[in-house]
C-alpha atoms as a printed R data frame, in Angstrom:
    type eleno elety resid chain resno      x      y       z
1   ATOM     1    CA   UNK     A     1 46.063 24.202  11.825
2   ATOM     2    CA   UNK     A     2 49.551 22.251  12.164
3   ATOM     3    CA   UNK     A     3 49.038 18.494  10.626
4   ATOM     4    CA   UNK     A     4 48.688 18.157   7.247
5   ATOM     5    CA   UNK     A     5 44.920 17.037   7.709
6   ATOM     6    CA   UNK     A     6 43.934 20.214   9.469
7   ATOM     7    CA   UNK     A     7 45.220 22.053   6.031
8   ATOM     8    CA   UNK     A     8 43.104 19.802   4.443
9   ATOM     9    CA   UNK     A     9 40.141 20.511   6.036
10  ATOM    10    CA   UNK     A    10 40.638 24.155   5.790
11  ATOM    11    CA   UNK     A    11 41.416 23.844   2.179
12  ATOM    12    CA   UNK     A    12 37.756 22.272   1.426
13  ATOM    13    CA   UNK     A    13 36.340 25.382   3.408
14  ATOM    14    CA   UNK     A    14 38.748 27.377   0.730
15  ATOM    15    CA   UNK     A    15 37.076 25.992  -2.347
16  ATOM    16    CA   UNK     A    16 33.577 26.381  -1.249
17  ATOM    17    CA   UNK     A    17 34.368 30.073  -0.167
18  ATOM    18    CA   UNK     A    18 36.071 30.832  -3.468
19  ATOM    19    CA   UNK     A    19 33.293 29.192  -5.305
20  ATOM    20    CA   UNK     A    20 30.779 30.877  -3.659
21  ATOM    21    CA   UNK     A    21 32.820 34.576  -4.408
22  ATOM    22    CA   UNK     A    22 31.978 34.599  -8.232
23  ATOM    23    CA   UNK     A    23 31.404 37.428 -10.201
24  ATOM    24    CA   UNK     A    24 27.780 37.893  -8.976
25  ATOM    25    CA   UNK     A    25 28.956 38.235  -5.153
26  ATOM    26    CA   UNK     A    26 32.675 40.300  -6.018
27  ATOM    27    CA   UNK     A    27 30.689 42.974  -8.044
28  ATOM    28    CA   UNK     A    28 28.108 43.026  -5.109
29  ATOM    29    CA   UNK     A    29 25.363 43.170  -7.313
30  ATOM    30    CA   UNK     A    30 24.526 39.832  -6.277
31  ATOM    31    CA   UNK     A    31 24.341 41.356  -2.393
32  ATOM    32    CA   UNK     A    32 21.908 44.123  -3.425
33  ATOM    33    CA   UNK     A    33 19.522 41.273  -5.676
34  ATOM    34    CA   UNK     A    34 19.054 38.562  -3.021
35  ATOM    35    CA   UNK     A    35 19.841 41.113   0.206
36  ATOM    36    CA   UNK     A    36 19.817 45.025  -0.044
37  ATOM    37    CA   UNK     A    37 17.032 45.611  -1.892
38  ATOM    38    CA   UNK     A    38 14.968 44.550   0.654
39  ATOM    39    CA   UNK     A    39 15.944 46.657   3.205
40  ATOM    40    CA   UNK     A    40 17.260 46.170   7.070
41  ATOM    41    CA   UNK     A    41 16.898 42.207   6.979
42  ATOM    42    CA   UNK     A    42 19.903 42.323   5.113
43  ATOM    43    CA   UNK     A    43 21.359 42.404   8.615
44  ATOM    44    CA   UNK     A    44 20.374 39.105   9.455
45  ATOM    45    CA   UNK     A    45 19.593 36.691   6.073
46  ATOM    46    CA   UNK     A    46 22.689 36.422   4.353
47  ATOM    47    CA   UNK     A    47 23.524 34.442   7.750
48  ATOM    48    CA   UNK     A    48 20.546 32.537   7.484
49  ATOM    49    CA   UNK     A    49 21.464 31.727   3.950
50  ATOM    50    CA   UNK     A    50 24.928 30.329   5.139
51  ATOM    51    CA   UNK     A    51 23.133 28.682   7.456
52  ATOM    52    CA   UNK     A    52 20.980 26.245   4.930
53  ATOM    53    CA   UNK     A    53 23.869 25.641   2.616
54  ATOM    54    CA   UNK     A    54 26.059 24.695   5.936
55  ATOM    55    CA   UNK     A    55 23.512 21.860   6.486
56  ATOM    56    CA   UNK     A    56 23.919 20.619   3.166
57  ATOM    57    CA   UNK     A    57 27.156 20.284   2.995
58  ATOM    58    CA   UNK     A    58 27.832 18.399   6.381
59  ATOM    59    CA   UNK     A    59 25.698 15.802   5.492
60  ATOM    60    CA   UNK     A    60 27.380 15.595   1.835
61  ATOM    61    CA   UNK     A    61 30.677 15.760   2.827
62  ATOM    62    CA   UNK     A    62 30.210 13.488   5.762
63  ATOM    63    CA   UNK     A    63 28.641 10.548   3.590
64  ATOM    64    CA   UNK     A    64 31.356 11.441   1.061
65  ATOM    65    CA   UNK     A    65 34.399 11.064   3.416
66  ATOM    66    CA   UNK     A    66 32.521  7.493   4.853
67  ATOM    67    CA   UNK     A    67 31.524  6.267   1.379
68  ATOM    68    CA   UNK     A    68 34.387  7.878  -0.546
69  ATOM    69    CA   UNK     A    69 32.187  9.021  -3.432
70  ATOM    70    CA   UNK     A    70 33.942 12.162  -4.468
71  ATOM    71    CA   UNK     A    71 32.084 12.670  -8.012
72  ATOM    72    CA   UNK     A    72 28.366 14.113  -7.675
73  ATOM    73    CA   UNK     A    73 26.582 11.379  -9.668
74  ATOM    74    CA   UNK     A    74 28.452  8.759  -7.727
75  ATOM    75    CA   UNK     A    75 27.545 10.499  -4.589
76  ATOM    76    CA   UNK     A    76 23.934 11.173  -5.488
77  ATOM    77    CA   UNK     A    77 23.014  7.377  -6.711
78  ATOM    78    CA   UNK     A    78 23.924  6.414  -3.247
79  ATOM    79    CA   UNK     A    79 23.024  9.366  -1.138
80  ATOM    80    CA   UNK     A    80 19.181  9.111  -2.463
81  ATOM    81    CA   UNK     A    81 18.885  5.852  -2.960
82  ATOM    82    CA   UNK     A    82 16.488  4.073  -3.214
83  ATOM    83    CA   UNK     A    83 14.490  7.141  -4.719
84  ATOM    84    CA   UNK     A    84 18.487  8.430  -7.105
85  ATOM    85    CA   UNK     A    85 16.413  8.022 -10.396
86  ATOM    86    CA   UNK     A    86 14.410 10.990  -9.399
87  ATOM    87    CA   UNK     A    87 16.829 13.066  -7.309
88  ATOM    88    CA   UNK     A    88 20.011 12.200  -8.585
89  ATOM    89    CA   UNK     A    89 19.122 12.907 -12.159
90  ATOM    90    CA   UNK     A    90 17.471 16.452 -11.416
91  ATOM    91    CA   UNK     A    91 20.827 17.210  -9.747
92  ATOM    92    CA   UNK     A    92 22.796 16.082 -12.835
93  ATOM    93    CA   UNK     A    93 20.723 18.732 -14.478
94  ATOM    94    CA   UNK     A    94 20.740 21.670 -11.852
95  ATOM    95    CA   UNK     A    95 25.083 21.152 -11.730
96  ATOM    96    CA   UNK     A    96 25.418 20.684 -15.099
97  ATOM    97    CA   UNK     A    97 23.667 24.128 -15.982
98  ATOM    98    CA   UNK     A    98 25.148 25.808 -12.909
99  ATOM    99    CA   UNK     A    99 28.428 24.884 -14.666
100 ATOM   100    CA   UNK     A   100 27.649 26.557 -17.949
101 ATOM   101    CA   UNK     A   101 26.537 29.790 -16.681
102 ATOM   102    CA   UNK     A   102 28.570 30.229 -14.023
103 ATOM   103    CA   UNK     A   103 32.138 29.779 -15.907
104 ATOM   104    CA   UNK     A   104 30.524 31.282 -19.125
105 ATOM   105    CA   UNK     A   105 29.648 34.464 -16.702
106 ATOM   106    CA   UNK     A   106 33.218 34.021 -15.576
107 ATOM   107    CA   UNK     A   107 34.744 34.202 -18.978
108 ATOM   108    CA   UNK     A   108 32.273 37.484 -20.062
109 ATOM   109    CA   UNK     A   109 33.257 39.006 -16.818
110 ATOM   110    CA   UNK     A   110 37.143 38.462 -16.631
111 ATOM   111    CA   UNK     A   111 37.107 39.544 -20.027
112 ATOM   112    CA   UNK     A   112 35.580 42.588 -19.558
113 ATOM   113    CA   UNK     A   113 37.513 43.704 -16.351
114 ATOM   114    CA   UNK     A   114 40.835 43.141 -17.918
115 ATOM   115    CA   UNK     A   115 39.753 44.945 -21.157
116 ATOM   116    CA   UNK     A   116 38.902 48.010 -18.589
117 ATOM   117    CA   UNK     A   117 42.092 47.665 -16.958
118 ATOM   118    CA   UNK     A   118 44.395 46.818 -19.381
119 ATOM   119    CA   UNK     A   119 42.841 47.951 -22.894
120 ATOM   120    CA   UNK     A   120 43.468 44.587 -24.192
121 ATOM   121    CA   UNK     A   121 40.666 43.144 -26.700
122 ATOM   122    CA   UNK     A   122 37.874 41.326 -25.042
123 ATOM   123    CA   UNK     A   123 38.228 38.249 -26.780
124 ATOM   124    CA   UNK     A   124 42.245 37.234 -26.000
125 ATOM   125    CA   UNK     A   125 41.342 37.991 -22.625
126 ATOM   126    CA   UNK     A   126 38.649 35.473 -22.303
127 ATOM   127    CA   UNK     A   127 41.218 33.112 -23.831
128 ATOM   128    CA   UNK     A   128 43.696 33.922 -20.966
129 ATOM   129    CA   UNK     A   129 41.090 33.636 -18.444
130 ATOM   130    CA   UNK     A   130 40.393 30.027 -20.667
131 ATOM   131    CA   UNK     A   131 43.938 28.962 -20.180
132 ATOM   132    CA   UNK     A   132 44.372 29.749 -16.211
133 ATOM   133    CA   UNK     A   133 40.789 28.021 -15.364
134 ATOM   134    CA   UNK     A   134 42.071 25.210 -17.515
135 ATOM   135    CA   UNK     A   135 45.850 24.094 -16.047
136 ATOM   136    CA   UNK     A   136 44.320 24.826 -13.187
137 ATOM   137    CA   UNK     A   137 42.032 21.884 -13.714
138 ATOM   138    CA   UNK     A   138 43.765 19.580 -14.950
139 ATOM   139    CA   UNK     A   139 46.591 18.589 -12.109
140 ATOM   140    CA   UNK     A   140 43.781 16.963  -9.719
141 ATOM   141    CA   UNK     A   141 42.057 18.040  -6.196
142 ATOM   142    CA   UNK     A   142 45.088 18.769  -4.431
143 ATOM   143    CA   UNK     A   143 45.804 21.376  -7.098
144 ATOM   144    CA   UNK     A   144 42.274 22.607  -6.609
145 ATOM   145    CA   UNK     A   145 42.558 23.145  -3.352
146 ATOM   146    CA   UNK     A   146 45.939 24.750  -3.063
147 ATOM   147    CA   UNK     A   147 44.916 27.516  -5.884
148 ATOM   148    CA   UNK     A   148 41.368 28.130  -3.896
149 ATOM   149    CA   UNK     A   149 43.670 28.264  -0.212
150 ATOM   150    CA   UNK     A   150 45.724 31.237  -2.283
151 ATOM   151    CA   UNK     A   151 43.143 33.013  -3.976
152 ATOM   152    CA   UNK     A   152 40.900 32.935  -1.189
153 ATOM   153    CA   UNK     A   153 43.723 34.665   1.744
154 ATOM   154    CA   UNK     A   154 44.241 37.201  -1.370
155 ATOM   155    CA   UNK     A   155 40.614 37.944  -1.624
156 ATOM   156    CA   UNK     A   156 39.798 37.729   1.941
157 ATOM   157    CA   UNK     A   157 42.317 40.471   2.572
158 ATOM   158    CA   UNK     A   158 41.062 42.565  -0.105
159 ATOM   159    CA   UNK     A   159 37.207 41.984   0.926
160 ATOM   160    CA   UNK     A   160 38.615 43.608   4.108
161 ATOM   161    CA   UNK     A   161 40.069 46.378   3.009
162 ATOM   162    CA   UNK     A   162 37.222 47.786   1.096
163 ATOM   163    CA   UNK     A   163 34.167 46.836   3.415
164 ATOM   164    CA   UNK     A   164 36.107 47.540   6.927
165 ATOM   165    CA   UNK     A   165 37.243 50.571   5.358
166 ATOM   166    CA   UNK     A   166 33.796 51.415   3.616
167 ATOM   167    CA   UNK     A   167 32.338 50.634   7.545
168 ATOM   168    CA   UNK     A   168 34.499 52.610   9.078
169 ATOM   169    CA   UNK     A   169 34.238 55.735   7.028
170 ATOM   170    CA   UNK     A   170 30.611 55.623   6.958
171 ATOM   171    CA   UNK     A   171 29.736 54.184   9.865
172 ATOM   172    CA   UNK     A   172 26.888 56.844  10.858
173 ATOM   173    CA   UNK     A   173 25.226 55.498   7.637
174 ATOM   174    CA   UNK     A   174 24.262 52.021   8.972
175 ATOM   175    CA   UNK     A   175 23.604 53.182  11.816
176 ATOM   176    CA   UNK     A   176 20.787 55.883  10.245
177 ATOM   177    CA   UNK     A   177 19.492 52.539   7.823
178 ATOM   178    CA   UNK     A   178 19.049 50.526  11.441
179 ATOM   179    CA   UNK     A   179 16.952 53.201  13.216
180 ATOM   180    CA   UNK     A   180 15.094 54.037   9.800
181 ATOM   181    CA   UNK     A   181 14.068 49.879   9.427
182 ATOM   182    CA   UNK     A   182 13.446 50.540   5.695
183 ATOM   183    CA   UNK     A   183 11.573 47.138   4.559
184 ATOM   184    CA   UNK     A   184 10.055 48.221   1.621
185 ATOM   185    CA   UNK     A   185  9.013 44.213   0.854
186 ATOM   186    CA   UNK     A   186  8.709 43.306   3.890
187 ATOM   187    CA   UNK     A   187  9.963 40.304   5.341
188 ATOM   188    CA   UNK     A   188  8.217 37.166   3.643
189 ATOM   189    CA   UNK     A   189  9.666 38.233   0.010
190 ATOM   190    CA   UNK     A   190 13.174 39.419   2.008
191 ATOM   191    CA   UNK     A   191 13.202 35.187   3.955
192 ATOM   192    CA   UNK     A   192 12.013 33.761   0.342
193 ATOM   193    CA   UNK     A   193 15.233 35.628  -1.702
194 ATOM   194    CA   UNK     A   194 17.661 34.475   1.325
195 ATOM   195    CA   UNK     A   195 16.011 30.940   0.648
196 ATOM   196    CA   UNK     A   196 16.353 31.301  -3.133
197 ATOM   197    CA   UNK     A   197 20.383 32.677  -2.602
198 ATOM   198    CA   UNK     A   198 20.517 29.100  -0.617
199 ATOM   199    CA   UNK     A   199 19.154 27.281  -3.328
200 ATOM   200    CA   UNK     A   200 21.690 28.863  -5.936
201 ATOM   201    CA   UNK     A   201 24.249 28.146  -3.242
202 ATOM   202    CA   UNK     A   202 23.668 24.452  -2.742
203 ATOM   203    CA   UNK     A   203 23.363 23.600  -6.319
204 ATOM   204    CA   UNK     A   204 27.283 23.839  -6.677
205 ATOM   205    CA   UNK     A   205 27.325 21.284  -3.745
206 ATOM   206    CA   UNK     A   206 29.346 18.935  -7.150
207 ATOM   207    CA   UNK     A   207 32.125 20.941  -6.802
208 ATOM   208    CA   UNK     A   208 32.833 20.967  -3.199
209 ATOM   209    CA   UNK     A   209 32.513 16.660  -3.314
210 ATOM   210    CA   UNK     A   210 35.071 16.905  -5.972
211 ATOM   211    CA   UNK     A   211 37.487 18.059  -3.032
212 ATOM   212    CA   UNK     A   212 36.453 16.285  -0.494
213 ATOM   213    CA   UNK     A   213 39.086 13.358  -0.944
214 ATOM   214    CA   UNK     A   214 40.954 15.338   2.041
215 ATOM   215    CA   UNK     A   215 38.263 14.608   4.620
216 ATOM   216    CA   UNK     A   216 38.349 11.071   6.059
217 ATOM   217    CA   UNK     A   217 35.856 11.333   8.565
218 ATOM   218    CA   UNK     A   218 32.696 13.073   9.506
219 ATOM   219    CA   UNK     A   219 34.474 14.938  12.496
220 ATOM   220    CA   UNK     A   220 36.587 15.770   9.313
221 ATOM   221    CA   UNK     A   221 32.981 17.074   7.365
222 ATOM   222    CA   UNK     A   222 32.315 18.456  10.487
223 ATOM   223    CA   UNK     A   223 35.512 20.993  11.516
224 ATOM   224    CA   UNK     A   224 35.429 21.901   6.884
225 ATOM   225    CA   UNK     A   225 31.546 22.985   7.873
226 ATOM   226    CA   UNK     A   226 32.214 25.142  10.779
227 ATOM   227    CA   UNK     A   227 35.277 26.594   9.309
228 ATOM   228    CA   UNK     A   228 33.234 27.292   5.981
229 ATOM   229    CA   UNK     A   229 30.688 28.620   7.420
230 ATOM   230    CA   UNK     A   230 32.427 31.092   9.609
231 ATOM   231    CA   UNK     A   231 34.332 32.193   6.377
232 ATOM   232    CA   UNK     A   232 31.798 32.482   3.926
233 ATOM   233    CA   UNK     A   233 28.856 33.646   6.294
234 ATOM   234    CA   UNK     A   234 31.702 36.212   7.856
235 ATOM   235    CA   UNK     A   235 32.698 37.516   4.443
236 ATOM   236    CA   UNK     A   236 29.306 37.490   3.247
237 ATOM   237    CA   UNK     A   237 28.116 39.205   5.951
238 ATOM   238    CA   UNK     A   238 30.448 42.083   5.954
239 ATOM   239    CA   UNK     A   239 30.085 42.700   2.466
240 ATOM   240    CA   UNK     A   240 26.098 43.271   2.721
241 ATOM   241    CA   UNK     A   241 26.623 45.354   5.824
242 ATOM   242    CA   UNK     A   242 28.476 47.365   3.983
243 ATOM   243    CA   UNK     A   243 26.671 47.627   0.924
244 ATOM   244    CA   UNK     A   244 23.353 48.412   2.756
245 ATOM   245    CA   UNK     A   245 25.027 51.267   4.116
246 ATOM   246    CA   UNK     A   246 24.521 52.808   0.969
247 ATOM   247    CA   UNK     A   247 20.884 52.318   0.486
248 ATOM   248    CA   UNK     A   248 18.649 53.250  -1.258
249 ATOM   249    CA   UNK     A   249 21.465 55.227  -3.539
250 ATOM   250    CA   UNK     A   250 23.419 52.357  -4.036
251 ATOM   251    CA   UNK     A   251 20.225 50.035  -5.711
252 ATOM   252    CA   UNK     A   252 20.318 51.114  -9.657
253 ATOM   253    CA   UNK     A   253 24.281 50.490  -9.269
254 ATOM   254    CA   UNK     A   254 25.207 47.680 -12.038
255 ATOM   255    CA   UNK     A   255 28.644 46.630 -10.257
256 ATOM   256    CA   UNK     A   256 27.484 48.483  -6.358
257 ATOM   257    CA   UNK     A   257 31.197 47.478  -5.347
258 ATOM   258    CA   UNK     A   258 32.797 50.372  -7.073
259 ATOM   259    CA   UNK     A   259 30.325 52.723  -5.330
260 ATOM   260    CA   UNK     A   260 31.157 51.206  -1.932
261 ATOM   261    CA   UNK     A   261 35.236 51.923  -2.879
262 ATOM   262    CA   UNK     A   262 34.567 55.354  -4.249
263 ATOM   263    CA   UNK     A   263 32.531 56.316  -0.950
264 ATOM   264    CA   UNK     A   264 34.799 54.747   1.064
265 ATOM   265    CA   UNK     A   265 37.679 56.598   0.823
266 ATOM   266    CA   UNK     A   266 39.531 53.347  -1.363
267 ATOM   267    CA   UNK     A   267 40.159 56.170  -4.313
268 ATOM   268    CA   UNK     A   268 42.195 54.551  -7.236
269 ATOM   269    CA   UNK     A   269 43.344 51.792  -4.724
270 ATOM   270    CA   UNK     A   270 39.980 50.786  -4.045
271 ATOM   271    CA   UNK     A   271 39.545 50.502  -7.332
272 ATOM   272    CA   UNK     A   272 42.351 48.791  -8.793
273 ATOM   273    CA   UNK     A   273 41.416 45.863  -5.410
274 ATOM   274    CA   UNK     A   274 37.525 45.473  -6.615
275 ATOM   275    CA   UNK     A   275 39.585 44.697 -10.134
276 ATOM   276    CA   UNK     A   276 41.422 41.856  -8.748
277 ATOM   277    CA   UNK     A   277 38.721 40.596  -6.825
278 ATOM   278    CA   UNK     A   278 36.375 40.358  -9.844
279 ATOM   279    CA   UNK     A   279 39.029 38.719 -11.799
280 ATOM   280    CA   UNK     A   280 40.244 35.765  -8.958
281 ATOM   281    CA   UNK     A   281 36.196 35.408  -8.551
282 ATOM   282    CA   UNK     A   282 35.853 34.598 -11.733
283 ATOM   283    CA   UNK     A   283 38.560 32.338 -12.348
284 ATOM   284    CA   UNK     A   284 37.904 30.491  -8.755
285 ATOM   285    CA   UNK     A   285 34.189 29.552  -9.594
286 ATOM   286    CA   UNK     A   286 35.803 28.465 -13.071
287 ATOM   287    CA   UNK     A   287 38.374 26.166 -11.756
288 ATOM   288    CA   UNK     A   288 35.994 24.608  -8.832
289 ATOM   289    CA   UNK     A   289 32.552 23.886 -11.163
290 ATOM   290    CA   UNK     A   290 34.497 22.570 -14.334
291 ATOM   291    CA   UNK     A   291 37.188 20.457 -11.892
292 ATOM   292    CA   UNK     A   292 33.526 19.382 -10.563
293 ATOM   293    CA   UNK     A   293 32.044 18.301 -14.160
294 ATOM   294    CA   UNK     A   294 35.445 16.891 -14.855
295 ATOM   295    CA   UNK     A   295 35.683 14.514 -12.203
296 ATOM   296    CA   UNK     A   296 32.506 12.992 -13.167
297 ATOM   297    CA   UNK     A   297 33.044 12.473 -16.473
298 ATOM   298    CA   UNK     A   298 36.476 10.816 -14.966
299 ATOM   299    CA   UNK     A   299 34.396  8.322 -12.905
300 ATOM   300    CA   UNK     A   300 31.831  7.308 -15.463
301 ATOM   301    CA   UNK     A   301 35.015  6.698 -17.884
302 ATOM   302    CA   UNK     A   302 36.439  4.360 -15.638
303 ATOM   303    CA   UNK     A   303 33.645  2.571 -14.326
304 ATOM   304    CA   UNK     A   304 32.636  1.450 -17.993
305 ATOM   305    CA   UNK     A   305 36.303  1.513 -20.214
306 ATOM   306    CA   UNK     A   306 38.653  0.533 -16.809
307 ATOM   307    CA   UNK     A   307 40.638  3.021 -14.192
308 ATOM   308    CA   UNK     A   308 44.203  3.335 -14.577
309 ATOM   309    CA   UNK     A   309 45.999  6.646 -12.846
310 ATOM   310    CA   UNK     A   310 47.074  7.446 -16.863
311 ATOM   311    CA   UNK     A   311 44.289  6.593 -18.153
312 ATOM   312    CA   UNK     A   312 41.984  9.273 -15.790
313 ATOM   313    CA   UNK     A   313 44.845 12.029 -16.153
314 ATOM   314    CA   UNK     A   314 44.228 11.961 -19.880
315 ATOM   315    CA   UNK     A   315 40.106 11.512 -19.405
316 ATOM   316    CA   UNK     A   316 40.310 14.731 -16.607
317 ATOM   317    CA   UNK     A   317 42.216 16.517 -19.080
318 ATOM   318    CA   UNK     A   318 40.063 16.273 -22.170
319 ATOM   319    CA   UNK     A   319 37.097 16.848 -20.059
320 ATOM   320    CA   UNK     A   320 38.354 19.941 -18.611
321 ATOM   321    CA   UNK     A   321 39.261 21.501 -21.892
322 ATOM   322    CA   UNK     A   322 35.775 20.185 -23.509
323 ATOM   323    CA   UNK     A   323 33.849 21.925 -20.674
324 ATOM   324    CA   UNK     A   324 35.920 24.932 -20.861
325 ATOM   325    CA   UNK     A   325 36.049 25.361 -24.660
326 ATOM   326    CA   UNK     A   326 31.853 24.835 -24.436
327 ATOM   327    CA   UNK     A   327 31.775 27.663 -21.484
328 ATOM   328    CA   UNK     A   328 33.942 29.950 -23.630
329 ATOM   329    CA   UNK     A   329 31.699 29.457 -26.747
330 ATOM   330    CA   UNK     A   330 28.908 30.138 -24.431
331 ATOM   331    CA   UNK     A   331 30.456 33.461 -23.189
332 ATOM   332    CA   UNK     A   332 31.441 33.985 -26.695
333 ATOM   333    CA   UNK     A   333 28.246 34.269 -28.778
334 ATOM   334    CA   UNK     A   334 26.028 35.743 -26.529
335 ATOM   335    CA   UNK     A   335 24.516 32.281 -25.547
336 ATOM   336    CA   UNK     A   336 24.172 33.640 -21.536
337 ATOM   337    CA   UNK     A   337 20.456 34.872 -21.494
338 ATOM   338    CA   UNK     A   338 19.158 31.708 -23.598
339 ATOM   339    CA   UNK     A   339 20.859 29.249 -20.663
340 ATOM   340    CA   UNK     A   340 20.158 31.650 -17.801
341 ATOM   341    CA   UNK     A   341 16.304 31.361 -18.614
342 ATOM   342    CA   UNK     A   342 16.675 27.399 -17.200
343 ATOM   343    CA   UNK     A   343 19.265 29.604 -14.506
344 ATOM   344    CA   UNK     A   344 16.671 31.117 -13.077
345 ATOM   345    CA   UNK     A   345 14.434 28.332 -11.704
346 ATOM   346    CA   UNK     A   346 17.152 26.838 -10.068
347 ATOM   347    CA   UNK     A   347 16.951 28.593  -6.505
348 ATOM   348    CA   UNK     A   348 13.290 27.645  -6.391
349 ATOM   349    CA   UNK     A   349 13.667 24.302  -7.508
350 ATOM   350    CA   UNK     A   350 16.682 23.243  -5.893
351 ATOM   351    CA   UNK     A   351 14.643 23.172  -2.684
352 ATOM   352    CA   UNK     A   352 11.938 20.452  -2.830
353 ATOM   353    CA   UNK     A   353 14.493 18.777  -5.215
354 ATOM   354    CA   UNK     A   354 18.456 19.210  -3.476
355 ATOM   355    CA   UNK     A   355 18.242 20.931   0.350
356 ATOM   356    CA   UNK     A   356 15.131 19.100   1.885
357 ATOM   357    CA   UNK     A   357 16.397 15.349   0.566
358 ATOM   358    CA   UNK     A   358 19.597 15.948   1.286
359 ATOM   359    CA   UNK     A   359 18.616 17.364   5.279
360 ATOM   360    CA   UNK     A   360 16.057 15.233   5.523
361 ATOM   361    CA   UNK     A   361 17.737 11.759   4.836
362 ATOM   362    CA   UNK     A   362 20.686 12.925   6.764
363 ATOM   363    CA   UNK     A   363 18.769 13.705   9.471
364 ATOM   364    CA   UNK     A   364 17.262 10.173   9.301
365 ATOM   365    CA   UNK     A   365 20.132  7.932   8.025
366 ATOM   366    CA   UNK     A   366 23.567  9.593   9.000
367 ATOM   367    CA   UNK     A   367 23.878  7.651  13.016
368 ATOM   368    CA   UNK     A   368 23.809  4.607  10.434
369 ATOM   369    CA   UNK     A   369 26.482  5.475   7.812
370 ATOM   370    CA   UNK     A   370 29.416  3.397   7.589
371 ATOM   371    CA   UNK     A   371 28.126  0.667   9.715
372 ATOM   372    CA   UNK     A   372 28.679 -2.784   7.466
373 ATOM   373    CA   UNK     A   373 30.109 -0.516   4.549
């Protein structure tokens, strides 16, 4: 990774990685929901899940480093056309309420941590956390990137820490849940929740376009792919290997990371790293969905009022702080469980209506892309 490009690339991988690491997946109860809880396959679907999302994002980056539609709704009139009315408007819908939960989580959570750690009052700390995810908005992709490249080494490190050191301590333990095959779903509901995790997964696929200005070709969408999905399957991976470790203790564990620290020799230090971790996840998913939202709203104010580089700095701006003053309130009044009801179908609809189009037309249409454009 010497040339400015190959940073580039890597950075892209960065974003989706740190996007992906949000509160759900740095508390680990995520791992347990979609994963542990159904036993031994754990071994092998959080892979498979990478897997799905990996082929979704070649084909979106590629056509979005050829076409150089780096806002969703830009990307998904042309991407599905001539059938956008139908699939770009149900992805409108799917990003748009991935946004809202996701950084509203992220306020509620980062709030929360930093009220444990530091004894601070819950609601100036989701300001704070309101006022990082928002400069860090507002200075464009590059800026995006080079915040998701920092917090993503910094969380790397610390995923390693805990879960080699959690592996290595209890070693004997996986090896015990391996011979013992616990499946107690079996494995059509344990391939159906690595599906659904995919579907979740894929319906942030507006944020990683956002940042895909870096990429100018599809060997470009192709290197950001493999690079992303050695990270974030590699990551994942370790983390559920060494969550499952614990099982069937660690299940009825609301944040199962702190279990894995405090049985894996971490102590107070283990602790204080699961802190950080659930505090740059938060803020990372944040910065990546509402840059996402942001950049649309940029491109549908300049396509109907006129671009100017001013004129989008000031539109990117008051977008960012109207989607993160609407997250906030969301976090704020206890708004999460109404929104999360519409959440919920997401994984299960984001299937027939975001993965399989998306595959499928790349599959069929991507030899032709960029001929006569």
């Amino acid at each position: 990774m010497k040339s400015k490009s190959d940073m580039g690339i890597l950075a892209v991988a960065f974003v989706w990685f740190t996007t992906h690491f949000g509160g759900g997946f740095a508390s680990g109860r995520q791992l347990v929901d979609f994963f542990v809880s159904y036993g031994w396959y754990a071994l092998i679907t959080p892979v498979l899940s990478i897997a799905i999302v990996t082929a979704v994002l070649y084909y979106a980056w590629s056509f979005a480093a050829i076409y150089k539609t780096f806002d969703y709704r830009a990307w998904g009139n042309l991407y599905f056309k001539p059938f956008e009315a139908i699939f770009s408007n149900a992805y409108e819908v799917m990003y748009i309420l991935i946004l809202l939960i996701a950084s509203a989580v992220a306020f509620a959570t980062g709030g929360t941590v930093m009220k444990q750690i530091l004894g601070t009052p819950y609601v100036m700390n989701t300001v704070i956390v309101a006022v990082f995810i928002f400069f860090l908005t507002i200075f464009g992709a590059e800026m995006v990137r080079r915040a998701a490249s920092t917090m993503a080494i910094i969380i790397i490190a610390g995923m390693t820490i805990i879960y080699v050191g959690n592996l290595v301590t209890n070693f004997p333990k996986l090896i015990e849940v391996i011979r013992t095959a616990p499946s107690p779903k079996g494995f059509f509901e344990a391939f159906w929740a690595s599906l659904k995790y995919a579907g979740f997964q894929t319906c942030a696929m507006g944020a990683y376009i956002a940042v895909a200005d870096a990429l100018k070709t599809r060997e470009d969408a192709r290197k950001t792919s493999v690079w992303g999905f050695l990270i974030n399957a590699g990551v994942l991976w370790l983390a559920t290997a060494g969550v499952l470790l614990h099982y069937p203790a660690i299940l009825q564990e609301s944040v199962p990371v702190l279990y894995v620290a405090a049985h894996g020799g971490g102590g107070a230090f283990g602790t204080a790293i699961v802190s950080l971790l659930i505090f740059l996840a938060v803020i990372s998913t944040g910065v990546s969905l509402i840059f996402g939202g942001a950049r649309r709203i940029v491109a549908f104010w300049g396509k109907t009022r006129g671009s100017s580089v001013a004129g989008d700095r000031k539109v990117n701006i008051i977008a960012s702080l109207v989607y993160v003053l609407i997250t906030w309130g969301i976090a704020l009044f206890g708004l999460i469980p109404l929104i999360a009801r519409g959440y919920g179908y997401m994984g299960t609809l984001s299937f027939p209506l975001l993965i399989i189009p998306v595959i499928f037309i790349g599959l069929l249409r991507s030899k032709d892309w960029g001929k006569g454009a």
